[in-house]
Structures are given as C-alpha cells and as structure tokens.
PDB file of N, CA, C, O and CB in Angstrom:
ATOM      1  N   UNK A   1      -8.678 245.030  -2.966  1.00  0.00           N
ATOM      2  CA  UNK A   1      -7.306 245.048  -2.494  1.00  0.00           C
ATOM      3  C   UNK A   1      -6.454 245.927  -3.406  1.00  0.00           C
ATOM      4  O   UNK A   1      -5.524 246.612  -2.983  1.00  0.00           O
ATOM      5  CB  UNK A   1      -6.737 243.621  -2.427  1.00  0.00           C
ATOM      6  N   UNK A   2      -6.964 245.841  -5.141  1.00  0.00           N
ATOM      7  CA  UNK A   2      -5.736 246.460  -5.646  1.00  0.00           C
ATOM      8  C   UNK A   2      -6.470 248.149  -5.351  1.00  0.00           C
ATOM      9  O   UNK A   2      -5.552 248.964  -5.258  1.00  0.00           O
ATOM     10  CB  UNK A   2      -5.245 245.894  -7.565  1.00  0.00           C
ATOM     11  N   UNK A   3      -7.413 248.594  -5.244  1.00  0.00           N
ATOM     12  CA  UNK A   3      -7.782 249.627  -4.942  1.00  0.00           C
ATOM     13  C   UNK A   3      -6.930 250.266  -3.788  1.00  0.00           C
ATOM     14  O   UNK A   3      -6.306 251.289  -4.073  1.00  0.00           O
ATOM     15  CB  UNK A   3      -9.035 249.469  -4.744  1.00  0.00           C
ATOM     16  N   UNK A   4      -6.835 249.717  -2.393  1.00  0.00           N
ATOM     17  CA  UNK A   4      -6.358 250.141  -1.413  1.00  0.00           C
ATOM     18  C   UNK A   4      -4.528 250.146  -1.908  1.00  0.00           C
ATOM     19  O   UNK A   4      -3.727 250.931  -1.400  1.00  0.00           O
ATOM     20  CB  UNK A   4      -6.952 249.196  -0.137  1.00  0.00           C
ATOM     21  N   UNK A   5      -4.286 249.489  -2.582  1.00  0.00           N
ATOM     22  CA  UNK A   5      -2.843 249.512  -2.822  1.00  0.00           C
ATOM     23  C   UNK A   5      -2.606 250.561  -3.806  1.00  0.00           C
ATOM     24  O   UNK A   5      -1.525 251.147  -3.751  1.00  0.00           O
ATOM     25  CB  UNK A   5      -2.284 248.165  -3.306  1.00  0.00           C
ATOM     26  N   UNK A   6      -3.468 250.889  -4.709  1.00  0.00           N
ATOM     27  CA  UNK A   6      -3.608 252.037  -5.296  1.00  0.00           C
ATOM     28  C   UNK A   6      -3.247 252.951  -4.213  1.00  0.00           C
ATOM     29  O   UNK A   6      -2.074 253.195  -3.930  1.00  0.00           O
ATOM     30  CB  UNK A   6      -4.920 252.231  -5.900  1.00  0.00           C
ATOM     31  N   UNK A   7      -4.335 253.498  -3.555  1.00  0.00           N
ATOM     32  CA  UNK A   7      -4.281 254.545  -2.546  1.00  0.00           C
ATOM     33  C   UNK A   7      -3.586 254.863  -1.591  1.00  0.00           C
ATOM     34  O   UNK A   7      -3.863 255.890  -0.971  1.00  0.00           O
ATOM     35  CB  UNK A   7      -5.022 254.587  -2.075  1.00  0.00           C
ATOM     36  N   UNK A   8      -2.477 254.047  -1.217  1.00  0.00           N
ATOM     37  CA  UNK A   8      -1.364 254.044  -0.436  1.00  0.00           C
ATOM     38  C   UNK A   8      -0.038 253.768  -1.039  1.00  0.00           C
ATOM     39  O   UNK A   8       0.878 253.266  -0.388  1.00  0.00           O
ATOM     40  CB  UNK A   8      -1.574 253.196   0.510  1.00  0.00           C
ATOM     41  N   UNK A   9       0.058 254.101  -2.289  1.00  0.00           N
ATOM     42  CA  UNK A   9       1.193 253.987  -3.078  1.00  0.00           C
ATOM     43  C   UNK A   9       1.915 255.361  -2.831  1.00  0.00           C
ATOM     44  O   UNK A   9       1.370 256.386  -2.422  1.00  0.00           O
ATOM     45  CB  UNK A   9       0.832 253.675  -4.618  1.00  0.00           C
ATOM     46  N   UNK A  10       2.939 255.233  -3.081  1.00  0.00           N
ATOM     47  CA  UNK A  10       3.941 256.627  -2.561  1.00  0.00           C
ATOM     48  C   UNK A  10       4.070 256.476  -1.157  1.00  0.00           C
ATOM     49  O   UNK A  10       5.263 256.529  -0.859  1.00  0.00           O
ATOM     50  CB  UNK A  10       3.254 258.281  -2.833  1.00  0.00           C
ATOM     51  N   UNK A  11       3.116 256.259   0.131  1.00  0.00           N
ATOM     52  CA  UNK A  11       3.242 256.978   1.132  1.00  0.00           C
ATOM     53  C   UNK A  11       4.025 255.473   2.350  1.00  0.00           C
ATOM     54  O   UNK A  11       3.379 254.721   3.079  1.00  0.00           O
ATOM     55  CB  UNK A  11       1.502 257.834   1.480  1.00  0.00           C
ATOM     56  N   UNK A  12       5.280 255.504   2.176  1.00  0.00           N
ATOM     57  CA  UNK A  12       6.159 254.328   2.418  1.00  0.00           C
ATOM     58  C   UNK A  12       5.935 253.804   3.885  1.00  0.00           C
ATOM     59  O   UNK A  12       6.675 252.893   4.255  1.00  0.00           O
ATOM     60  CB  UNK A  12       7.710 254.727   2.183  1.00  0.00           C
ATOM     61  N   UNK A  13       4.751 254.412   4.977  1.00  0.00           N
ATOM     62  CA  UNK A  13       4.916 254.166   5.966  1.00  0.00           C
ATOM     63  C   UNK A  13       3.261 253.399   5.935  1.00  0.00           C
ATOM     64  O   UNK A  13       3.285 252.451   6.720  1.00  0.00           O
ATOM     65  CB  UNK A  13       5.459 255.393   6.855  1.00  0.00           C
ATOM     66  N   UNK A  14       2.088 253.519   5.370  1.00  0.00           N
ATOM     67  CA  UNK A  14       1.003 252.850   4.765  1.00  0.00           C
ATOM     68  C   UNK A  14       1.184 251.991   4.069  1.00  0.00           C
ATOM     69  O   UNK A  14       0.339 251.096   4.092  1.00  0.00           O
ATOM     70  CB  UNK A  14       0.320 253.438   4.186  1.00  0.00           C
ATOM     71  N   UNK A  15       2.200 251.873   3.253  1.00  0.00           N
ATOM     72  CA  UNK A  15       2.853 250.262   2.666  1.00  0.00           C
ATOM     73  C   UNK A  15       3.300 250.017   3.333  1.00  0.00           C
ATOM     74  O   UNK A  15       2.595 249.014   3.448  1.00  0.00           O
ATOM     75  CB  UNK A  15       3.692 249.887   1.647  1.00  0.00           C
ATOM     76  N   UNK A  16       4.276 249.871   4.463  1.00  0.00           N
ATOM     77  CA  UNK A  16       4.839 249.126   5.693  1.00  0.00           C
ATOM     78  C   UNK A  16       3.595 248.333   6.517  1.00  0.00           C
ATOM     79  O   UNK A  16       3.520 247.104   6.507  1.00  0.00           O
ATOM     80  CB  UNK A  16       5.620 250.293   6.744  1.00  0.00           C
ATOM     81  N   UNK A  17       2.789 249.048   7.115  1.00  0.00           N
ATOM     82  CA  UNK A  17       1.462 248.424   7.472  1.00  0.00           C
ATOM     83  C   UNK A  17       0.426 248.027   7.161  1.00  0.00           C
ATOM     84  O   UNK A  17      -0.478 247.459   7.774  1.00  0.00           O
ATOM     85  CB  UNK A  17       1.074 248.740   7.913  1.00  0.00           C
ATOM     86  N   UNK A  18       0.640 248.514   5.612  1.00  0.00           N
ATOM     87  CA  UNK A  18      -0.622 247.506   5.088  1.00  0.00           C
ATOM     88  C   UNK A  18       0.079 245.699   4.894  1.00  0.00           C
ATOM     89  O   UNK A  18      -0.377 244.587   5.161  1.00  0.00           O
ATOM     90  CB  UNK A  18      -1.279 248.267   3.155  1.00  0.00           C
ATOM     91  N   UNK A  19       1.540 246.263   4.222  1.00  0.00           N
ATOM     92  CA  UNK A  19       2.219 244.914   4.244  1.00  0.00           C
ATOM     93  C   UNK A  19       1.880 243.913   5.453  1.00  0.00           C
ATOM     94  O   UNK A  19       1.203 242.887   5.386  1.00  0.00           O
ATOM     95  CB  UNK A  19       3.726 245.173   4.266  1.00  0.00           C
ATOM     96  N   UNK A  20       2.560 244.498   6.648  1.00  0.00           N
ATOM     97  CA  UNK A  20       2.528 244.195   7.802  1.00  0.00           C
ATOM     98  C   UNK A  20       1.395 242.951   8.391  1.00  0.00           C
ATOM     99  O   UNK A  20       1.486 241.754   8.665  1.00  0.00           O
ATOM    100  CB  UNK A  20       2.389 245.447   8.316  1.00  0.00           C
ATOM    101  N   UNK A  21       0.549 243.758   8.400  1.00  0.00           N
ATOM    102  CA  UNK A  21      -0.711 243.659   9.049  1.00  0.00           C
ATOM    103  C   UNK A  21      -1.861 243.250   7.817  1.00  0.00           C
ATOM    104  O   UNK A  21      -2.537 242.248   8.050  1.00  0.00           O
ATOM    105  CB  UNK A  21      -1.031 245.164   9.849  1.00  0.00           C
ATOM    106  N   UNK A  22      -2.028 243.739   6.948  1.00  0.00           N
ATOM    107  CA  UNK A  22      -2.641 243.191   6.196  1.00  0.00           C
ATOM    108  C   UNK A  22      -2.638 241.894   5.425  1.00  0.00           C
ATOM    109  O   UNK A  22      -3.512 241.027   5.464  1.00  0.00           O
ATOM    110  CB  UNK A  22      -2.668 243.857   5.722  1.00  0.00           C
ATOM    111  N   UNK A  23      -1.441 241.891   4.664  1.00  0.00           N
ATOM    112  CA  UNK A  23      -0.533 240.616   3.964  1.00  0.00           C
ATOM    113  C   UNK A  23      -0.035 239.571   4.956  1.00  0.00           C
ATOM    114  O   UNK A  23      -0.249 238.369   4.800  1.00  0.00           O
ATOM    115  CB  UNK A  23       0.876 241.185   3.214  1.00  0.00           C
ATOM    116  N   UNK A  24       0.603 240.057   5.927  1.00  0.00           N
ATOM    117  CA  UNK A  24       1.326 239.328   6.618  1.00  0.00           C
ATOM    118  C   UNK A  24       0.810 238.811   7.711  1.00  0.00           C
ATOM    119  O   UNK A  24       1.173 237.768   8.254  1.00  0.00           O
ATOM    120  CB  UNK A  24       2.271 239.862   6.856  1.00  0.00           C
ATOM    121  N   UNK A  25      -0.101 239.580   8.072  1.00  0.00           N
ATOM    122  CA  UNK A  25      -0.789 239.430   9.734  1.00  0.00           C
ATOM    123  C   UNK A  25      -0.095 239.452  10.739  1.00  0.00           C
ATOM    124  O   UNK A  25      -0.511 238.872  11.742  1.00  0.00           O
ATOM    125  CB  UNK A  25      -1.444 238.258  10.083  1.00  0.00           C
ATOM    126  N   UNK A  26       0.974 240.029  10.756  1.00  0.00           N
ATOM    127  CA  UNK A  26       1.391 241.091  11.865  1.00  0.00           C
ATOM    128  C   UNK A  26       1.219 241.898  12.611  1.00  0.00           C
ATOM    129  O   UNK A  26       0.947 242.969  12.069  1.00  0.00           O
ATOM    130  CB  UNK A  26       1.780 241.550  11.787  1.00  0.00           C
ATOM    131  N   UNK A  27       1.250 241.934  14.087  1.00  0.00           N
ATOM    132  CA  UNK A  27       1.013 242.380  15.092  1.00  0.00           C
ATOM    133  C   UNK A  27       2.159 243.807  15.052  1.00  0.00           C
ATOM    134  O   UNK A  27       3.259 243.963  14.521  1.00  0.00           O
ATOM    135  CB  UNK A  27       1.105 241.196  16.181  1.00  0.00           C
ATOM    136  N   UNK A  28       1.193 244.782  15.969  1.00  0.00           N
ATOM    137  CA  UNK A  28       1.432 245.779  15.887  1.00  0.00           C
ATOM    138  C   UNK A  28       3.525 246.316  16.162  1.00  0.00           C
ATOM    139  O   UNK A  28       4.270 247.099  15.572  1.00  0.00           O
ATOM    140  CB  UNK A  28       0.251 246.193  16.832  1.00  0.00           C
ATOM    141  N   UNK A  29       3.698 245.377  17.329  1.00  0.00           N
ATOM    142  CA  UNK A  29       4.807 245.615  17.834  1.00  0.00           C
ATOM    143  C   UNK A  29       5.501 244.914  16.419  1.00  0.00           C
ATOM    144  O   UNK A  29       6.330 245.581  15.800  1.00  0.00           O
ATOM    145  CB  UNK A  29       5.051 245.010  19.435  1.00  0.00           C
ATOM    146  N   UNK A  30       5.194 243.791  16.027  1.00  0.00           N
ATOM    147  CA  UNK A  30       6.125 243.447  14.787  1.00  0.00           C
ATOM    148  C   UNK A  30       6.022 244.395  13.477  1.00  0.00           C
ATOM    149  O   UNK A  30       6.979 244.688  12.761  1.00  0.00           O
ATOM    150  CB  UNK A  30       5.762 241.953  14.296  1.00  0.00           C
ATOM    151  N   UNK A  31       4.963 244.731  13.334  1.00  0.00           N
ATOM    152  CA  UNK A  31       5.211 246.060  12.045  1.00  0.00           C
ATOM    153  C   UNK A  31       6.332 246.841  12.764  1.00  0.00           C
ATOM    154  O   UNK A  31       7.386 246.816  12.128  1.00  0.00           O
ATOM    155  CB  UNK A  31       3.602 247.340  11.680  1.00  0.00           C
ATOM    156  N   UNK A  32       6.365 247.322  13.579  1.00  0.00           N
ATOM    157  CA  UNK A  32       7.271 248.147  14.101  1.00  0.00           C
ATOM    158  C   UNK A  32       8.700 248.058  13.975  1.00  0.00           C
ATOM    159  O   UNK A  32       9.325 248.868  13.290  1.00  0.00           O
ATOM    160  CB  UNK A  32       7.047 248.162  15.199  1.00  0.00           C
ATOM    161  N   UNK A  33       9.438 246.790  14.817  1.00  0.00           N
ATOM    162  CA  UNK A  33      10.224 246.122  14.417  1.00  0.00           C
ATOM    163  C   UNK A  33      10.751 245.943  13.124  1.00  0.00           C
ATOM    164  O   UNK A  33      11.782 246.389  12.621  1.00  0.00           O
ATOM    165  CB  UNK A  33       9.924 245.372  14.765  1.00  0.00           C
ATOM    166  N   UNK A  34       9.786 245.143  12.629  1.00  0.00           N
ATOM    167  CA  UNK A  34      10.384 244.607  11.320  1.00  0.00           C
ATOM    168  C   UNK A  34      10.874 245.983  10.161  1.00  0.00           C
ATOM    169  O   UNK A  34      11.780 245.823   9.343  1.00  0.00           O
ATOM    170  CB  UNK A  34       9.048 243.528  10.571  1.00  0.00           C
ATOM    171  N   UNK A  35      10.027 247.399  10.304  1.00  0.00           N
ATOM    172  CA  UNK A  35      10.072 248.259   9.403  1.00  0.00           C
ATOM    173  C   UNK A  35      10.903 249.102  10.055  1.00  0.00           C
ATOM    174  O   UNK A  35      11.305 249.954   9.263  1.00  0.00           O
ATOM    175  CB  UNK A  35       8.879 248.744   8.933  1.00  0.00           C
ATOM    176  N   UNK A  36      11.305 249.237  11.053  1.00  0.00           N
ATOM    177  CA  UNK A  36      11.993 250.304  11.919  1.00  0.00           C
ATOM    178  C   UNK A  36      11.159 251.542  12.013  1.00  0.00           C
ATOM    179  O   UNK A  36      11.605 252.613  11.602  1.00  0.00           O
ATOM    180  CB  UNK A  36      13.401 250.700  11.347  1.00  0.00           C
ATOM    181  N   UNK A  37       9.893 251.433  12.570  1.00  0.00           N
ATOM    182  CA  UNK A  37       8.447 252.597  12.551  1.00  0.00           C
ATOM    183  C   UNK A  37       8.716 252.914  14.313  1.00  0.00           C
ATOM    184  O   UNK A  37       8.954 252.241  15.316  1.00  0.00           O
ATOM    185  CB  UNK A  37       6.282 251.606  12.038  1.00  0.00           C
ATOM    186  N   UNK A  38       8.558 254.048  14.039  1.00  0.00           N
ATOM    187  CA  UNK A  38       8.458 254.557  15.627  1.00  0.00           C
ATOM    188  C   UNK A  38       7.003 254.245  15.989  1.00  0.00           C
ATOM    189  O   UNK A  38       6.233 254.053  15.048  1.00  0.00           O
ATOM    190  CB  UNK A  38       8.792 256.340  15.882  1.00  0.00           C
ATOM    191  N   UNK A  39       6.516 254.169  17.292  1.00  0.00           N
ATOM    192  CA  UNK A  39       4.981 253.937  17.495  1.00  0.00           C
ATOM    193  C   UNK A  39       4.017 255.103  17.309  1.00  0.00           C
ATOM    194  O   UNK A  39       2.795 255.068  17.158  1.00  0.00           O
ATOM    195  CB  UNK A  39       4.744 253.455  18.885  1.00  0.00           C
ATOM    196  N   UNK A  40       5.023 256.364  17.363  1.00  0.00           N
ATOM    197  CA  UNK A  40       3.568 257.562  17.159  1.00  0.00           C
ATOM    198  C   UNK A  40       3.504 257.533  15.252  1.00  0.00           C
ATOM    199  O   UNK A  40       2.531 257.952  14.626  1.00  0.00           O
ATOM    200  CB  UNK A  40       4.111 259.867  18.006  1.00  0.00           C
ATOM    201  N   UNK A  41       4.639 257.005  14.663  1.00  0.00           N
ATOM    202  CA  UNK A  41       4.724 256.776  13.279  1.00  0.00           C
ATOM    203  C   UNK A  41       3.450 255.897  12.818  1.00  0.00           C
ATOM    204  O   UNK A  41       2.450 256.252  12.194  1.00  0.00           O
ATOM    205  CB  UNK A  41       6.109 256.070  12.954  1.00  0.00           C
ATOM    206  N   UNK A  42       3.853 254.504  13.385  1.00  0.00           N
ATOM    207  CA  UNK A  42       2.842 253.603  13.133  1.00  0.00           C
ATOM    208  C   UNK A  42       1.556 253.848  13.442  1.00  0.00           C
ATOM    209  O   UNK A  42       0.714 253.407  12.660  1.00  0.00           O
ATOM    210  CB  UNK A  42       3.089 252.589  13.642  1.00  0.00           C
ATOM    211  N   UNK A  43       1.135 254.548  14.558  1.00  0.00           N
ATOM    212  CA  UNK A  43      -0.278 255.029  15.417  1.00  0.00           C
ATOM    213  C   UNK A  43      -0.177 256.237  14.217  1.00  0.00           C
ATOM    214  O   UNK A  43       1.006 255.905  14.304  1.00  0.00           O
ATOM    215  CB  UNK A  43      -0.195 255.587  17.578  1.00  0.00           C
ATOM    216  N   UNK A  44      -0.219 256.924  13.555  1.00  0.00           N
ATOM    217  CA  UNK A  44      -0.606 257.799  13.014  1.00  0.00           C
ATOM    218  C   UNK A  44      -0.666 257.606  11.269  1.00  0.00           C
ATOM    219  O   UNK A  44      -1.186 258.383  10.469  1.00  0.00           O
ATOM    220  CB  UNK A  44       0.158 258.776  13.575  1.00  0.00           C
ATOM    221  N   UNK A  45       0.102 256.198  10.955  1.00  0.00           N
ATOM    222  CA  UNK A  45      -0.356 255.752   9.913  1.00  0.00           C
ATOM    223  C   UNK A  45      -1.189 254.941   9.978  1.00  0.00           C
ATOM    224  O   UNK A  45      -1.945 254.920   9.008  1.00  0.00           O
ATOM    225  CB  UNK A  45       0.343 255.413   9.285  1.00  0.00           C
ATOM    226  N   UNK A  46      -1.484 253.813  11.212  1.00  0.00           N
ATOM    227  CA  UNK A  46      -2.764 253.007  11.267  1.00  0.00           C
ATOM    228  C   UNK A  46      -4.221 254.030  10.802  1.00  0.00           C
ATOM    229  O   UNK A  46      -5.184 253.548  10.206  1.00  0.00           O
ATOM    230  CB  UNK A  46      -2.889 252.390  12.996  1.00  0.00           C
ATOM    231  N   UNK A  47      -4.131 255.395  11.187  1.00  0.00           N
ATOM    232  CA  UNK A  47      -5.364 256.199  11.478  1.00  0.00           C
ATOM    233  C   UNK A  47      -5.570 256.343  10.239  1.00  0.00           C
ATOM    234  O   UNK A  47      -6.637 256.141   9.659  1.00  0.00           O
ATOM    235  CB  UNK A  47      -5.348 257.503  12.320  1.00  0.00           C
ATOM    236  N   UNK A  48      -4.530 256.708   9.759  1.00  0.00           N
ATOM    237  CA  UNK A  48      -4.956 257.167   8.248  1.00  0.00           C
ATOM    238  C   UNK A  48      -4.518 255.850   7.020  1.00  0.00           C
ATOM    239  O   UNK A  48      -4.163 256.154   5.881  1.00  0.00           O
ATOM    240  CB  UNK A  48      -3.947 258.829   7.845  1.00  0.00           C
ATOM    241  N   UNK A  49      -4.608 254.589   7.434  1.00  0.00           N
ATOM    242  CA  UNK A  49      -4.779 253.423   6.581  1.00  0.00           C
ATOM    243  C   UNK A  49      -5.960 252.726   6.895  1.00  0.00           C
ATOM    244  O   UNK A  49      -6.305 251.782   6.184  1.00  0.00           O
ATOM    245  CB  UNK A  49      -3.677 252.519   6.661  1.00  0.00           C
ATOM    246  N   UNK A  50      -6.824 253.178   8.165  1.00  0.00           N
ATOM    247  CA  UNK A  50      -8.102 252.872   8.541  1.00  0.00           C
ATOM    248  C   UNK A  50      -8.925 253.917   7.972  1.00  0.00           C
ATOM    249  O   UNK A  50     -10.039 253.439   7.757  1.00  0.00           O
ATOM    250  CB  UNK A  50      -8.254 252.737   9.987  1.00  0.00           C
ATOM    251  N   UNK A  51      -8.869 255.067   7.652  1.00  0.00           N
ATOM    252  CA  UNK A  51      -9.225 256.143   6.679  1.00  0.00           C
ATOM    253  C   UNK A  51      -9.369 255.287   5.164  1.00  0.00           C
ATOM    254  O   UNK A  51     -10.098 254.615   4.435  1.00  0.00           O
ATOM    255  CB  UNK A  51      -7.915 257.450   6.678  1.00  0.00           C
ATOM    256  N   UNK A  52      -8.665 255.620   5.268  1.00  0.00           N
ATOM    257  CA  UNK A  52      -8.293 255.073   3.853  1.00  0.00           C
ATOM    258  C   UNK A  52      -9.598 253.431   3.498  1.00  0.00           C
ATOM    259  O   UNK A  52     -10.356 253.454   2.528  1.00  0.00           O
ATOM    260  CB  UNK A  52      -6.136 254.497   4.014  1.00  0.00           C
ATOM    261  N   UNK A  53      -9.568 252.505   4.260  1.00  0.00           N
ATOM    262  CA  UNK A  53      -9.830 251.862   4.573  1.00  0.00           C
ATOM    263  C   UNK A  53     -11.924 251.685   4.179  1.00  0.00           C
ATOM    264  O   UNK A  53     -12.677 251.014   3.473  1.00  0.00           O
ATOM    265  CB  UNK A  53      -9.027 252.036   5.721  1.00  0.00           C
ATOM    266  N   UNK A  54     -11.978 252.690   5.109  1.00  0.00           N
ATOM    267  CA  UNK A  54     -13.035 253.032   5.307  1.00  0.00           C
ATOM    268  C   UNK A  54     -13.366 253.919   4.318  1.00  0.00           C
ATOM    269  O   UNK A  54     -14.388 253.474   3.796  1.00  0.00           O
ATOM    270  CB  UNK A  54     -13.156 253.395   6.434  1.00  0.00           C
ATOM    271  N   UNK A  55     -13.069 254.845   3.834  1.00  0.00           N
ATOM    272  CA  UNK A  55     -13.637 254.968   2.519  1.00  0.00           C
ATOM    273  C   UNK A  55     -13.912 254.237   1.467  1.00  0.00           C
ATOM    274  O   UNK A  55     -14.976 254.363   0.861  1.00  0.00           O
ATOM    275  CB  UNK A  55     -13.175 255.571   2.078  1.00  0.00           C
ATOM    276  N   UNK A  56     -12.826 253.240   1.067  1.00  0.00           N
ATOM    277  CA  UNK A  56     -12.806 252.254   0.211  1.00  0.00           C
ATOM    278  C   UNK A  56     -14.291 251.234   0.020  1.00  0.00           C
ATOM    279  O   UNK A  56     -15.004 250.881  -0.919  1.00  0.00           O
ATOM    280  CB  UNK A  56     -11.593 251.501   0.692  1.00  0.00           C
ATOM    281  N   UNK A  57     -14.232 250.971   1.922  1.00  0.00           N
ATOM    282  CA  UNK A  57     -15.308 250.517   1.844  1.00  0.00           C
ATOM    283  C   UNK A  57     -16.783 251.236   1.379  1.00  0.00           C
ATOM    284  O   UNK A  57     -17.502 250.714   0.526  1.00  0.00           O
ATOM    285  CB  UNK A  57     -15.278 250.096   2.892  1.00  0.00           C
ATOM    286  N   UNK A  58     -17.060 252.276   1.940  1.00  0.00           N
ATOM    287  CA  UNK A  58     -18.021 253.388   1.589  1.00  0.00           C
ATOM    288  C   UNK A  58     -18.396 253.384   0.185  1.00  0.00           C
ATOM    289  O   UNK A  58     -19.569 253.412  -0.188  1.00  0.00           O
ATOM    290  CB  UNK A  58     -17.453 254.733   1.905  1.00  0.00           C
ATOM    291  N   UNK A  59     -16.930 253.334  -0.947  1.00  0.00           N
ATOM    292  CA  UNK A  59     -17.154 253.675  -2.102  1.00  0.00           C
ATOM    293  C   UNK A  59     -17.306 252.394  -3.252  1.00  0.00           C
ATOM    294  O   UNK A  59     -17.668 252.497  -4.424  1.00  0.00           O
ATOM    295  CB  UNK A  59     -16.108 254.608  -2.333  1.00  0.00           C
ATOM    296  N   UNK A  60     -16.876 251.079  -2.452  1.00  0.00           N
ATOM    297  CA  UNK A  60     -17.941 249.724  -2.792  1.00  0.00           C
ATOM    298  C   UNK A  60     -19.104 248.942  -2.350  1.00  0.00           C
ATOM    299  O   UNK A  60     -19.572 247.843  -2.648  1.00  0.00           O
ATOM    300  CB  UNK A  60     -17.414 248.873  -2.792  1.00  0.00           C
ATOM    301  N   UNK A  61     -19.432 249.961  -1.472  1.00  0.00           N
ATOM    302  CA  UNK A  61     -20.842 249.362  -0.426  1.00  0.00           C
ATOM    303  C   UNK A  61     -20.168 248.257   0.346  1.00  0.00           C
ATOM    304  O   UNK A  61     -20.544 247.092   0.215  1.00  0.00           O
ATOM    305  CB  UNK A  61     -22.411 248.575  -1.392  1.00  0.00           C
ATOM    306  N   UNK A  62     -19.285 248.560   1.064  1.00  0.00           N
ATOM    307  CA  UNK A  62     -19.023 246.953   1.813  1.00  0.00           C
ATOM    308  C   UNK A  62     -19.063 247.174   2.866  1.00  0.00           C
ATOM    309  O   UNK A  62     -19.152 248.330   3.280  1.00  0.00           O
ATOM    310  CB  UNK A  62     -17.769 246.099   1.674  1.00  0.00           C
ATOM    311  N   UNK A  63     -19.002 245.951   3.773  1.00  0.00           N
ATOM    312  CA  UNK A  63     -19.024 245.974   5.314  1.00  0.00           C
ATOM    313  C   UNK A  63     -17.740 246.850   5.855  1.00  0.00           C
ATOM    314  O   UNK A  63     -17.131 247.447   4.968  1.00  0.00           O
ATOM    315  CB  UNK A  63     -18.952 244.354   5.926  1.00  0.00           C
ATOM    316  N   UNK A  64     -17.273 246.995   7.144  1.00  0.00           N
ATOM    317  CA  UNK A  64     -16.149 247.652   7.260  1.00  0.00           C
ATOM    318  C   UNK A  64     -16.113 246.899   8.673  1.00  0.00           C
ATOM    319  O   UNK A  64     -17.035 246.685   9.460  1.00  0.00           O
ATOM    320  CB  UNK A  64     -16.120 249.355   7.068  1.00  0.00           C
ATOM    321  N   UNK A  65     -14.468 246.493   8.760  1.00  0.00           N
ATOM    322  CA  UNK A  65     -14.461 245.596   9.998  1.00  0.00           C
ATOM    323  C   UNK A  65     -12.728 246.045  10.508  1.00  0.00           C
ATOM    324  O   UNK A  65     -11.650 246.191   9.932  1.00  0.00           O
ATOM    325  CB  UNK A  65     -14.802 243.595   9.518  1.00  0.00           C
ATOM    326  N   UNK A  66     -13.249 246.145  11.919  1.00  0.00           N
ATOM    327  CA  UNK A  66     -11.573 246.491  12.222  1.00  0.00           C
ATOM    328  C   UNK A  66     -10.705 246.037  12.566  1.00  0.00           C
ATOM    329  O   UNK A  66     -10.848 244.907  13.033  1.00  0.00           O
ATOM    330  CB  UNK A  66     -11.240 247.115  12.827  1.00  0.00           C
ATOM    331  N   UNK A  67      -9.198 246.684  12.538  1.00  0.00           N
ATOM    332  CA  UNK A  67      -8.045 245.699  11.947  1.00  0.00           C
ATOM    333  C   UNK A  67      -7.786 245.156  13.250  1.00  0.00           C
ATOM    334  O   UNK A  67      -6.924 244.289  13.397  1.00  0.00           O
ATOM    335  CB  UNK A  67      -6.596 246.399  11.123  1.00  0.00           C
TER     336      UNK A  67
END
C-alpha cells in the first residue's frame, strides 16, 4: 500500500481515486462527486491507477485483481 501511495503522489487526480475507491470503497459515480472529477478525468485516471497497480503487483510477485 505504502508503495502505491508512493507512486501516485503528486498526481492529485490518482489520490482522489485511490482515496475514493481504494480507502473508502467508493463507487465510481461517488469518486466523482465527492472530488468534483469529470468522468473522462476519472476514466483516464482509473487506467493509469490500474497501471500503476499492476505493475506494483508484477514487481512483488502478487496476484492482481480488479477494482
């Protein structure tokens, strides 16, 4: 976890949804909402926090399961 929070530090719209959805377990329309994210915003940071994601996993041998 602190790895992935590493890797999405700075980029304020990958902390919105990792918060979101990760921490919080928030549904897509509520990340939205709650952060004021447009949906091609959010759809184009999901891609690249599932990136992200998926490397992480790659680079501890772990399973990879989607959000």
């Amino acid at each position: 976890m602190n790895y992935v929070q590493g890797e999405i530090k700075g980029d304020e719209i990958l902390e919105e949804i990792f918060l979101g959805i990760c921490l919080n377990g928030l549904k897509r329309r509520d990340v939205i909402e709650e952060f004021n994210l447009s949906e091609k915003d959010f759809d184009n940071g999901m891609r690249r926090l599932q990136t992200i994601l998926s490397r992480t996993a790659k680079k501890f041998d772990l399973k990879t399961q989607s959000l």
